[in-house]
Structures are given as structure tokens and as C-alpha cells.
C-alpha positions in Angstrom: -35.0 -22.3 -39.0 -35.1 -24.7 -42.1 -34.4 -23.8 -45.1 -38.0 -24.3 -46.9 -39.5 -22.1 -43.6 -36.8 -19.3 -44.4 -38.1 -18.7 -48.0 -41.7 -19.0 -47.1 -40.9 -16.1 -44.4 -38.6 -14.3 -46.8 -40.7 -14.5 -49.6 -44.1 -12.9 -47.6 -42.2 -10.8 -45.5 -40.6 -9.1 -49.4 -44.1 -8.9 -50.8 -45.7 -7.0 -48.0 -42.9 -4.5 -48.3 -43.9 -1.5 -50.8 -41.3 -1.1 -53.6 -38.5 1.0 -53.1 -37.1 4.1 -55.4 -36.2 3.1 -58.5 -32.5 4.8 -58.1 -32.0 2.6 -55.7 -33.3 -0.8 -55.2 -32.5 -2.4 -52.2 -32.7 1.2 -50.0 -35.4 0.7 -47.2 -36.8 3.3 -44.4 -36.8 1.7 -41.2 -40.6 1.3 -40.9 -41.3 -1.0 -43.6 -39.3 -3.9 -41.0 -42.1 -6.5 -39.9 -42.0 -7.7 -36.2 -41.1 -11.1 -35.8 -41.7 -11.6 -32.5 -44.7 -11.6 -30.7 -46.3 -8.3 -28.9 -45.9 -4.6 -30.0 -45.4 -3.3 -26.2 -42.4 -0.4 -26.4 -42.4 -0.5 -30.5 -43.7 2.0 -32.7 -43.3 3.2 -36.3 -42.0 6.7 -37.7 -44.0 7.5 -41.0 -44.1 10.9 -42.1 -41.3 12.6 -41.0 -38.8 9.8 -39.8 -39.5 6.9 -41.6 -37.9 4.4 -39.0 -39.3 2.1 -36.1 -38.8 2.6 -32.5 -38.3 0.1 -29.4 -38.3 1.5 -26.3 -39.5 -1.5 -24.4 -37.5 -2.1 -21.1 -38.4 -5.6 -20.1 -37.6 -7.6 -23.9 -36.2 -7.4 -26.8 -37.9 -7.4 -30.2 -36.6 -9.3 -33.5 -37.5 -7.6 -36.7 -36.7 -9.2 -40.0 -36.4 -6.2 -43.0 -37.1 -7.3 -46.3 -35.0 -6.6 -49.7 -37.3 -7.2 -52.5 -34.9 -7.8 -55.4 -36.1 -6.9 -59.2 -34.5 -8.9 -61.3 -33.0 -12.8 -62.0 -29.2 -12.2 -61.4 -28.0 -9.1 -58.9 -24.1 -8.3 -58.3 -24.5 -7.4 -54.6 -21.7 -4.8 -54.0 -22.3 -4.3 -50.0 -25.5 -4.4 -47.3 -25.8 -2.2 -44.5 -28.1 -0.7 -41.7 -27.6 2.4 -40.0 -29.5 2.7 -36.0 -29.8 4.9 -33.3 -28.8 3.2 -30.0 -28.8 5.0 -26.3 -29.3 1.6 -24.4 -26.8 1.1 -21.4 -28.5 -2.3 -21.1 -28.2 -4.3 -24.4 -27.3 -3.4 -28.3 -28.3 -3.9 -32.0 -27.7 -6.9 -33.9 -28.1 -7.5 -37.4 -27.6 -10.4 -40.2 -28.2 -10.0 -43.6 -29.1 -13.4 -45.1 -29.9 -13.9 -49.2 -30.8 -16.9 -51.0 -30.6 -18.1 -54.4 -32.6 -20.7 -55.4 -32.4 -22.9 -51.9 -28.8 -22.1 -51.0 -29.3 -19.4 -48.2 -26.2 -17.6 -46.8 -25.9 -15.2 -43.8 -23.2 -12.6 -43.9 -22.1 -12.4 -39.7 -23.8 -11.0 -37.3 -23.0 -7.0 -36.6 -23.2 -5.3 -33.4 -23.7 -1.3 -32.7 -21.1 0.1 -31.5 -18.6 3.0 -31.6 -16.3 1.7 -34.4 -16.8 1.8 -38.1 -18.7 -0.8 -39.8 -20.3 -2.2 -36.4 -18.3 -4.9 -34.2 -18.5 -8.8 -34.5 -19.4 -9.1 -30.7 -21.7 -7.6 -28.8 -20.5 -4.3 -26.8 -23.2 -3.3 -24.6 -21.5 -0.2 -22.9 -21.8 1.7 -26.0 -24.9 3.8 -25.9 -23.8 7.1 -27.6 -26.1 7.2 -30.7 -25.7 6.3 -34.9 -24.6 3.3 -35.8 -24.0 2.1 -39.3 -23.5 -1.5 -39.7 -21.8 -2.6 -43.0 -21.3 -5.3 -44.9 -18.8 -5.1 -47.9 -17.4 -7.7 -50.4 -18.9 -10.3 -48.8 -21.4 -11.8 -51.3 -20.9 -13.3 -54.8 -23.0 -12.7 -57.4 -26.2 -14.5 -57.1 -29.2 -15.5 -59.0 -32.3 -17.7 -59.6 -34.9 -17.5 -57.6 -34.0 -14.7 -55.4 -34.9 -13.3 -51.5 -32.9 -10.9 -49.0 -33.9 -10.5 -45.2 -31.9 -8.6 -42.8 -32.7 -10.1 -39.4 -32.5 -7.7 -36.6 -32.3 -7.7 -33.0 -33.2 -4.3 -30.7 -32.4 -5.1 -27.6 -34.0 -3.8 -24.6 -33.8 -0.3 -23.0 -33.4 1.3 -19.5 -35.7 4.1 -18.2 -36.0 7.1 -21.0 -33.3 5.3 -23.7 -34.7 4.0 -27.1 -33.4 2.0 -29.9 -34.1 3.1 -33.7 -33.7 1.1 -37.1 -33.6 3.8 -39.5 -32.9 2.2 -42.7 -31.3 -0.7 -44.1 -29.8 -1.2 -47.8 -28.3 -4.2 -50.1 -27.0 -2.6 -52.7 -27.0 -3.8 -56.1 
């Protein structure tokens, strides 16, 4: 995806998102991720009570990207992360946190679910055992301009009566 195609996505995708708590800036619930591919078969949103979005599809995939509005010119980003719920035997989570000041736009590696801390750098599909927090620490310099934030997420697909959860997702600042 080019550059110029990135922000325009970034920058909609962070507007349509309702502002989080003020204690807490970058702090999302997993419903407020917008599908980025196409179809809503096997995906639905928790609002009330769970606050999260579901995929439970068993034939594809579905790519999310979860947007970070950031509230000010300059932010110190400290660490990014996104904590799931995976029971798939058949495929896994994978997220990449990208920001951009002005045009430079930088991804932070690609994290899988899986049974050790922080998530795994490949994919490990014969995990399937439940919460998975992926993390992303000391990875970004401070940044500012014009600002945007994206995690881009992958829930792979599920076998018969598994299901895949984003639950939240966080830059913290």
C-alpha cells in the first residue's frame, strides 16, 4: 500500500473511532476495529458487556485495521500492544502496529498469538489455548507532526465451534 493510500485509510479509519478515556489515550475496546476486508460472514461485535469483535468464520480470514486517534502534535510512545482470545487449531492472530509522522510511516513487526509472553515473531498455529497479549516495547522514538496510528490485524480462520476475539488494543503514550 503507498504511502499517500496509508494516511488516507489511517486518517478515516481514526476519525470514525469514538474518542477514548481521557486517562488513557491510545486504550481501545476491541469493537471500535473496522473490517478491512470485504464481507461480515463469521464476524460480529461485542458492545455492552464485552466490548470486543468476534470471527468465527471457518472458510477465510478477516483483516481489521484498529485505529489510535492521537491528541496532540508530539507523543513519546512508550509501548503498543493487543491482547486476543484465540481457540483456532487451524490458523492464528497477527498484528502490526504501524504510525506515521508527517509521511514517514513505520511498522513495528508483525506479532503472532501464541503461548509465550509478548506474542512470537512467526506464526505458531498449534497454539489454540486462549489470551494472548501481544506487545510491543521500546520500539518507537518519539514522533510528531502530523500524526496517525493503525494496528493492522489478521484473525485467521476457525475450525468447527472455535472463535477468534480482539479484545483491545493500546499505544501508550
Amino acid at each position: 500500500m503507498n504511502r499517500l493510500a496509508f494516511f488516507a485509510l489511517v486518517t478515516a479509519v481514526a476519525f470514525a473511532a469514538p474518542l477514548a478515556a481521557a486517562a488513557d489515550p491510545g486504550f481501545r475496546a476491541g469493537h471500535t476495529c473496522l473490517e478491512s476486508t470485504s464481507g461480515t460472514t463469521g464476524l460480529s461485535r461485542g458492545a455492552a458487556s464485552g466490548m470486543y469483535i468476534l470471527h468465527a468464520d471457518t472458510a477465510v480470514s478477516k483483516s481489521l485495521m484498529c485505529p489510535v486517534t492521537i491528541d496532540t502534535g508530539t507523543i513519546n510512545p512508550t509501548s503498543a500492544r493487543v491482547t486476543v482470545y484465540d481457540t483456532s487449531s487451524v490458523d492464528d492472530v497477527a498484528c502490526t502496529p504501524y504510525v506515521q509522522d508527517d509521511a514517514v510511516i513505520t511498522g513495528l513487526g508483525t506479532r503472532y498469538s501464541c503461548a509465550t509472553v509478548g506474542g512470537c515473531t512467526t506464526a505458531n498455529v498449534a497454539w489454540s489455548t486462549g489470551t494472548a497479549t501481544l506487545t510491543w516495547a521500546d520500539t518507537i522514538a518519539a514522533i510528531s507532526g502530523e500524526l496517525a496510528a493503525v494496528f493492522s490485524c489478521n484473525l485467521g480462520r476457525v475450525d468447527s465451534a472455535e472463535i477468534m476475539k480482539l479484545e483491545h488494543y493500546e499505544l501508550a503514550y
